[in-house]
N, CA, C and O atoms as CSV, one atom per row, in Angstrom:
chain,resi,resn,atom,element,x,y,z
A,1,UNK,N,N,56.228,-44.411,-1.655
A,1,UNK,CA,C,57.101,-44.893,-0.601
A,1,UNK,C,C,56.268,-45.050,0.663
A,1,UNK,O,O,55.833,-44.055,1.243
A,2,UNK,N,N,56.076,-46.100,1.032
A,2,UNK,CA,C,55.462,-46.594,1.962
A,2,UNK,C,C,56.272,-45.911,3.973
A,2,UNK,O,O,57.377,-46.275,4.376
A,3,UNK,N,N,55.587,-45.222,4.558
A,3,UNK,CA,C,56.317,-44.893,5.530
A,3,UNK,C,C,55.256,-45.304,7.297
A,3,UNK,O,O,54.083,-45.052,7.571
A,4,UNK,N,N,56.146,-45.865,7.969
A,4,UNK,CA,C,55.631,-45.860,9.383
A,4,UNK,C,C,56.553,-45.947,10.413
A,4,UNK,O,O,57.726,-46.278,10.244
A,5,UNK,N,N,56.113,-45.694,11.342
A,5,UNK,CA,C,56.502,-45.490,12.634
A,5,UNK,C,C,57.455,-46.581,13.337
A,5,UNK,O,O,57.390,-47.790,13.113
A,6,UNK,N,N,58.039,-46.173,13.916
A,6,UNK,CA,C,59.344,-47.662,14.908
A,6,UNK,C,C,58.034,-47.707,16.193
A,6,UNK,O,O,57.434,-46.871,16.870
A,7,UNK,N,N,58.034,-49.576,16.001
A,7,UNK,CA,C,57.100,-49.705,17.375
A,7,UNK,C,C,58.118,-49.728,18.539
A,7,UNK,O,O,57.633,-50.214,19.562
A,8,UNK,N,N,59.574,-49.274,18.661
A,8,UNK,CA,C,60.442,-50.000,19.510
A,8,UNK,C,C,60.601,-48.395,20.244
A,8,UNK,O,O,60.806,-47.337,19.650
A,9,UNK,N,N,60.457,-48.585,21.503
A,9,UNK,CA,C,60.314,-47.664,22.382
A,9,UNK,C,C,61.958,-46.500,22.025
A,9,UNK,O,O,62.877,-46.900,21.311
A,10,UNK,N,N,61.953,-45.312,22.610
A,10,UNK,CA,C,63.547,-44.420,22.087
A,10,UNK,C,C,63.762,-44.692,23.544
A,10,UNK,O,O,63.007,-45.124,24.416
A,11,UNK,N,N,65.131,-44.275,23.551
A,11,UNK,CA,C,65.855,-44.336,25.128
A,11,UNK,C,C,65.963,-43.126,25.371
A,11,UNK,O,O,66.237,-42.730,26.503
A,12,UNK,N,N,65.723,-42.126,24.107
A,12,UNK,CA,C,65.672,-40.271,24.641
A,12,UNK,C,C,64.152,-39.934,24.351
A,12,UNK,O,O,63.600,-40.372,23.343
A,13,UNK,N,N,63.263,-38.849,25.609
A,13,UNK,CA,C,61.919,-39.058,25.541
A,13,UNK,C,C,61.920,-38.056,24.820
A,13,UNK,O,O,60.777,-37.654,24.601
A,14,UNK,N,N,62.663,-37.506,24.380
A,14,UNK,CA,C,62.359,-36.148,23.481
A,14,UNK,C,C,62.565,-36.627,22.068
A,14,UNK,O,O,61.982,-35.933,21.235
A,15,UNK,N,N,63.175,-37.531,21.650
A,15,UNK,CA,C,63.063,-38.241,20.074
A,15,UNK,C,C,62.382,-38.538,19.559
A,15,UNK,O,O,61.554,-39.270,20.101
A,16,UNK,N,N,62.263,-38.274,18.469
A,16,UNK,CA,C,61.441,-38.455,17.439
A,16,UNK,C,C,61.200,-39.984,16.811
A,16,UNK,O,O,62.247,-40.232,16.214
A,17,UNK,N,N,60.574,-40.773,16.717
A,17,UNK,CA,C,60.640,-41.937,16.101
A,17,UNK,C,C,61.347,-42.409,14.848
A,17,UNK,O,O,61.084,-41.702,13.875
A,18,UNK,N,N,62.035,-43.246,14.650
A,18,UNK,CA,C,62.794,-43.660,13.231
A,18,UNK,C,C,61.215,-43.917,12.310
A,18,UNK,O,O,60.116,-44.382,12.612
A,19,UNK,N,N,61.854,-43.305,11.003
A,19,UNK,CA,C,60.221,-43.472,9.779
A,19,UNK,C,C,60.797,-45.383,9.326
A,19,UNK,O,O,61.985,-45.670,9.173
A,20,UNK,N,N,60.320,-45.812,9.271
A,20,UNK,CA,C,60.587,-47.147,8.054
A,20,UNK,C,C,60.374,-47.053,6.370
A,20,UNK,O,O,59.208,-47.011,5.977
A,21,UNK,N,N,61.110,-47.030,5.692
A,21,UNK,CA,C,60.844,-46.806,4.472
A,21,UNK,C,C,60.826,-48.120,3.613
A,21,UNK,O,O,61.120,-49.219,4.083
A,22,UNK,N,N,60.424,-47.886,2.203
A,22,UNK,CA,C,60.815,-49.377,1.619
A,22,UNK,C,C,62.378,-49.711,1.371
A,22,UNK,O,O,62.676,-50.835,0.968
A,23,UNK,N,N,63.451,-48.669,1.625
A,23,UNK,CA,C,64.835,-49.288,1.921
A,23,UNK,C,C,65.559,-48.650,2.576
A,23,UNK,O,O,66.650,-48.096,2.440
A,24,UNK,N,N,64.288,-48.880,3.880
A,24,UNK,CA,C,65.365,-48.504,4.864
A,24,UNK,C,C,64.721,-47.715,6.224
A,24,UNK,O,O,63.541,-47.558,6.535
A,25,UNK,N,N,66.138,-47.217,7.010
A,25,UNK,CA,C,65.226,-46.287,7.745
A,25,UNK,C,C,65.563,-44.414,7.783
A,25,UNK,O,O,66.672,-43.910,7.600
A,26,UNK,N,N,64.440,-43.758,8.032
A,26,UNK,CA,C,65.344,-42.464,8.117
A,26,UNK,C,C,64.835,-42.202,9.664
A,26,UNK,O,O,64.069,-43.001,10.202
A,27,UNK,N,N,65.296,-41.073,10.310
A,27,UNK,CA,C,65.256,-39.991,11.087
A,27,UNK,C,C,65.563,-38.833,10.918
A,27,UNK,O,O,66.552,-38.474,10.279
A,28,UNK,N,N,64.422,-37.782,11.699
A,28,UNK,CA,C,64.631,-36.596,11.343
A,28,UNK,C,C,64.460,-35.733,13.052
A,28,UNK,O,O,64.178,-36.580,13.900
A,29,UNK,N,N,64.536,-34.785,13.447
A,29,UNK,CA,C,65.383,-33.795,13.137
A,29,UNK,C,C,66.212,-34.585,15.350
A,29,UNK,O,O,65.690,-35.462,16.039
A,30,UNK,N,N,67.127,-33.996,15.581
A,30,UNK,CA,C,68.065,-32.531,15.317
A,30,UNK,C,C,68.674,-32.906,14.096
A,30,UNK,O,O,68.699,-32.115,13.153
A,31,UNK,N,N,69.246,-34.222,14.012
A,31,UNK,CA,C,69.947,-34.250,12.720
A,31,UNK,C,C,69.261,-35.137,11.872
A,31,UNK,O,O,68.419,-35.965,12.221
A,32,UNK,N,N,69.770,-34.860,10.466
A,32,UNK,CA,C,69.528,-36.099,9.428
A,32,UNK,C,C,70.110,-37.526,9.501
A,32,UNK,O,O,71.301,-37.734,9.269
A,33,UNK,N,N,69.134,-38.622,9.868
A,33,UNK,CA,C,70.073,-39.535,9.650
A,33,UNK,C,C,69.224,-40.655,8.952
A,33,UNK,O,O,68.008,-40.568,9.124
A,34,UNK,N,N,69.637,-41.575,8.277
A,34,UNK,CA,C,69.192,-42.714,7.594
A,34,UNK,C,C,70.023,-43.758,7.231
A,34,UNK,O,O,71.122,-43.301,6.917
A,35,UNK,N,N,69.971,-45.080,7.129
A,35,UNK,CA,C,70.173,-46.482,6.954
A,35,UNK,C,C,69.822,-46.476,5.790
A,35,UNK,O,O,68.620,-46.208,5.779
A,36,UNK,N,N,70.290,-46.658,4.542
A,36,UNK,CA,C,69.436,-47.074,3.627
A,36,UNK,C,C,70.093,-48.468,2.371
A,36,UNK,O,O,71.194,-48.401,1.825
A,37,UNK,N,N,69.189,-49.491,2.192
A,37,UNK,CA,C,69.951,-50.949,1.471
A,37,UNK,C,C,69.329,-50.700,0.196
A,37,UNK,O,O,68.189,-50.287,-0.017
A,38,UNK,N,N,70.534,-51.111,-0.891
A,38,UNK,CA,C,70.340,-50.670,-2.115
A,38,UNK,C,C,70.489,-51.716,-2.854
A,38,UNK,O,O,71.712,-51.834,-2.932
A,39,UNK,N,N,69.916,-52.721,-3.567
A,39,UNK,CA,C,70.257,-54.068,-4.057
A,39,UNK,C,C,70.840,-53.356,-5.505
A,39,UNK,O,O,70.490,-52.291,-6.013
A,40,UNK,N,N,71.798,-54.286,-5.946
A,40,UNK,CA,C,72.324,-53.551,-7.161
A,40,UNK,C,C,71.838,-54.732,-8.045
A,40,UNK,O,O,71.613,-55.841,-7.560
A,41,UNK,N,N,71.639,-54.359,-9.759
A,41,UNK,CA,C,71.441,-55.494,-10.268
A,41,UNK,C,C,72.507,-56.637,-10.613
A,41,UNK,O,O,72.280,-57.474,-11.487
A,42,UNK,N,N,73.772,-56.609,-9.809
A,42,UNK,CA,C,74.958,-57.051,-9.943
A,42,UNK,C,C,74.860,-58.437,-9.121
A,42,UNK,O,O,75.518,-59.433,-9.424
A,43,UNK,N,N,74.010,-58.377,-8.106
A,43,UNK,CA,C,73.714,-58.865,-6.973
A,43,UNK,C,C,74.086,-58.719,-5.535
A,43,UNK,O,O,73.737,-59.341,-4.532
A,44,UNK,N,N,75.072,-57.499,-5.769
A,44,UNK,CA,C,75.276,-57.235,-4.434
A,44,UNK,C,C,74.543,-56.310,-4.084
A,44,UNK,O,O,73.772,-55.775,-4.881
A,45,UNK,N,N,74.665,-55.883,-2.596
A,45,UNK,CA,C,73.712,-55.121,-1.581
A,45,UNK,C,C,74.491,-53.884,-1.260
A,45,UNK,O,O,75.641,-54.072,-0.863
A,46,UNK,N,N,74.065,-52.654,-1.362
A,46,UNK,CA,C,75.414,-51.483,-0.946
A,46,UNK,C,C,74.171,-51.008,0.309
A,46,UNK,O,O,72.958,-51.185,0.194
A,47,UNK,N,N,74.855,-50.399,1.441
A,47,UNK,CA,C,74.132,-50.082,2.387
A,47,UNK,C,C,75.266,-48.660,2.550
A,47,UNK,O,O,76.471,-48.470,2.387
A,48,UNK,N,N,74.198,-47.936,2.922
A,48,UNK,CA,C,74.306,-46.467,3.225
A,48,UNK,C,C,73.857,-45.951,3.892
A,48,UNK,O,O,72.628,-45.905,3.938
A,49,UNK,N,N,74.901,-45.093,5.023
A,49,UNK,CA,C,74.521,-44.515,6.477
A,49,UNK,C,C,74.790,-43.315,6.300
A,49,UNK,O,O,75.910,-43.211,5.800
A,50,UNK,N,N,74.140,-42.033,6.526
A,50,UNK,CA,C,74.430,-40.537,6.758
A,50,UNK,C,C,73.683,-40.203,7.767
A,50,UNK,O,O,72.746,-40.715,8.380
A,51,UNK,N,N,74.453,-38.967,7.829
A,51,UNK,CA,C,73.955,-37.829,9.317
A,51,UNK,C,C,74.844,-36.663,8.500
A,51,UNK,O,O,75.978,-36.546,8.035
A,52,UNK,N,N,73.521,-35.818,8.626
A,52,UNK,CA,C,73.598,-35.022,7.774
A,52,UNK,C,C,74.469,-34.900,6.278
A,52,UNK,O,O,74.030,-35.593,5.360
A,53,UNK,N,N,75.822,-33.949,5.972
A,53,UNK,CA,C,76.392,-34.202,4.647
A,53,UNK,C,C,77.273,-35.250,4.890
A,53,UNK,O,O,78.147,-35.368,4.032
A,54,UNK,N,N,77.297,-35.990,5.744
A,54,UNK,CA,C,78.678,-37.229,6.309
A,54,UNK,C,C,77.705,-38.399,5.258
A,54,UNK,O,O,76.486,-38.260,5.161
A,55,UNK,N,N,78.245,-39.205,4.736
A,55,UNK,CA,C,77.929,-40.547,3.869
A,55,UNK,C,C,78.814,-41.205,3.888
A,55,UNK,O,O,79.936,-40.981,3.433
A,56,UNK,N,N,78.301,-42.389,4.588
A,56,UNK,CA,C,79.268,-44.160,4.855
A,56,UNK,C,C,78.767,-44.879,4.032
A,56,UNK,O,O,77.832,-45.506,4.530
A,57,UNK,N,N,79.027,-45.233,2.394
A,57,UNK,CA,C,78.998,-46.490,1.879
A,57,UNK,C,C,79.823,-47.558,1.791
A,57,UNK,O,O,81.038,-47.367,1.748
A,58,UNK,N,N,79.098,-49.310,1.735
A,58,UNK,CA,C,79.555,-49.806,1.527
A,58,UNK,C,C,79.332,-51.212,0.713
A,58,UNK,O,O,78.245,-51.295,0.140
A,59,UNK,N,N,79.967,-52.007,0.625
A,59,UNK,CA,C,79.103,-53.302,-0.710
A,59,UNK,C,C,79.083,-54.200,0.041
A,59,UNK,O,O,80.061,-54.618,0.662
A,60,UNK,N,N,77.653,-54.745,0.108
A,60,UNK,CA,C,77.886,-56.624,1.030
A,60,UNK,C,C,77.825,-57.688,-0.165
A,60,UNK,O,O,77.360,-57.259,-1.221
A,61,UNK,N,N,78.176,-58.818,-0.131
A,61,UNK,CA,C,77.217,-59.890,-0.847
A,61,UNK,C,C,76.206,-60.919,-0.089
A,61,UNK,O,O,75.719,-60.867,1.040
A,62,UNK,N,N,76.114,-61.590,-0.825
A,62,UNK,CA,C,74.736,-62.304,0.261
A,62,UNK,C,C,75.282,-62.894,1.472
A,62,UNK,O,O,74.477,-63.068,2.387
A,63,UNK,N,N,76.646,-63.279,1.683
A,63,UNK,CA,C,76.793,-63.695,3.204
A,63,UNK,C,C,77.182,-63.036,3.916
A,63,UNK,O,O,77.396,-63.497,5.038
A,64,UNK,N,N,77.467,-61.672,3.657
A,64,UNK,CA,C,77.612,-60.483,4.677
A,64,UNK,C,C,76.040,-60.126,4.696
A,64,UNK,O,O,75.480,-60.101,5.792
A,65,UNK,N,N,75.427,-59.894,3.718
A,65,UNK,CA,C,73.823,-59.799,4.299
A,65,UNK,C,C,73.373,-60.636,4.985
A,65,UNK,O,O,72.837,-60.145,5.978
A,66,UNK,N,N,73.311,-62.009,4.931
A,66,UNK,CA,C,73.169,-62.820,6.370
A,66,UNK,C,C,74.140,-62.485,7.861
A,66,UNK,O,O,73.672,-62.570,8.997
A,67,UNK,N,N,74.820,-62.299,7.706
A,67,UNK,CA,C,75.551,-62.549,8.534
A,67,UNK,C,C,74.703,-61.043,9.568
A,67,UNK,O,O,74.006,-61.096,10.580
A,68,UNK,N,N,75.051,-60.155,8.955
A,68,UNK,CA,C,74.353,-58.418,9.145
A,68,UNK,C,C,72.164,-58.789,10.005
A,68,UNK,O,O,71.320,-58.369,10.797
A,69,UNK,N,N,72.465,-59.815,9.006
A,69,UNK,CA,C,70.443,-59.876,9.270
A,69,UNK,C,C,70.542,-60.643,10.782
A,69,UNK,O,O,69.819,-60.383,11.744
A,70,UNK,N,N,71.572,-61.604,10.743
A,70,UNK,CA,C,71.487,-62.416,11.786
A,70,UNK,C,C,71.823,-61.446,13.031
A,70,UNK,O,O,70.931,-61.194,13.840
A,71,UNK,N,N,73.493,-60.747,13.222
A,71,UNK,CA,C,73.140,-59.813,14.092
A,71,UNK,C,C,72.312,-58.689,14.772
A,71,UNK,O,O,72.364,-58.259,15.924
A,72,UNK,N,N,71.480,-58.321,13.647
A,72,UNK,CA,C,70.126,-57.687,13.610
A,72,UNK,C,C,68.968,-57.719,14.277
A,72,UNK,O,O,68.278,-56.766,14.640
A,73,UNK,N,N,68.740,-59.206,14.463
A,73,UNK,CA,C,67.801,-59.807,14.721
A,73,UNK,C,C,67.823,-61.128,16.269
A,73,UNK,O,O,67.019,-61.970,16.669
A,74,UNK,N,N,69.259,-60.645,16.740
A,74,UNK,CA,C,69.429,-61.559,17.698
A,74,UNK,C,C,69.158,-60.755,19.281
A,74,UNK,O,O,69.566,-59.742,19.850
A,75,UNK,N,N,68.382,-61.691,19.515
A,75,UNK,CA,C,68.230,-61.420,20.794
A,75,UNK,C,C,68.907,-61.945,21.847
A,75,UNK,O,O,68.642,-61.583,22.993
């Protein structure tokens, strides 16, 4: 699993940097938290958010994954 650093500055100076993983992102401590995209071989995309034992899943298909990439990425 490939891991590095967020080049994107934190807004708290005491935080720790988000890791990048190959699906996804985590953070660690005070709490656990991670993003993580799960392609199914179905073709849909399930994306999964926790902090600590709390877990938010849910299923996209490809135009909620655009739609998700586009807000993502807009400046």
């Amino acid at each position: 699993m490939s891991v590095t650093g967020s080049a994107i500055a934190e807004p708290y100076p005491h935080a720790i940097k988000a890791q990048h993983i190959d699906n996804g992102i985590v953070k660690f401590p005070v709490n656990v938290h991670s993003l993580l995209v799960e392609r199914q071989s179905s073709g849909y995309t399930r994306v999964v958010a926790k902090q600590n034992d709390t877990v938010l899943s849910f299923v996209l298909d490809d135009e909620d994954c655009q739609h998700l990439a586009t807000l993502l990425t807009a400046r």
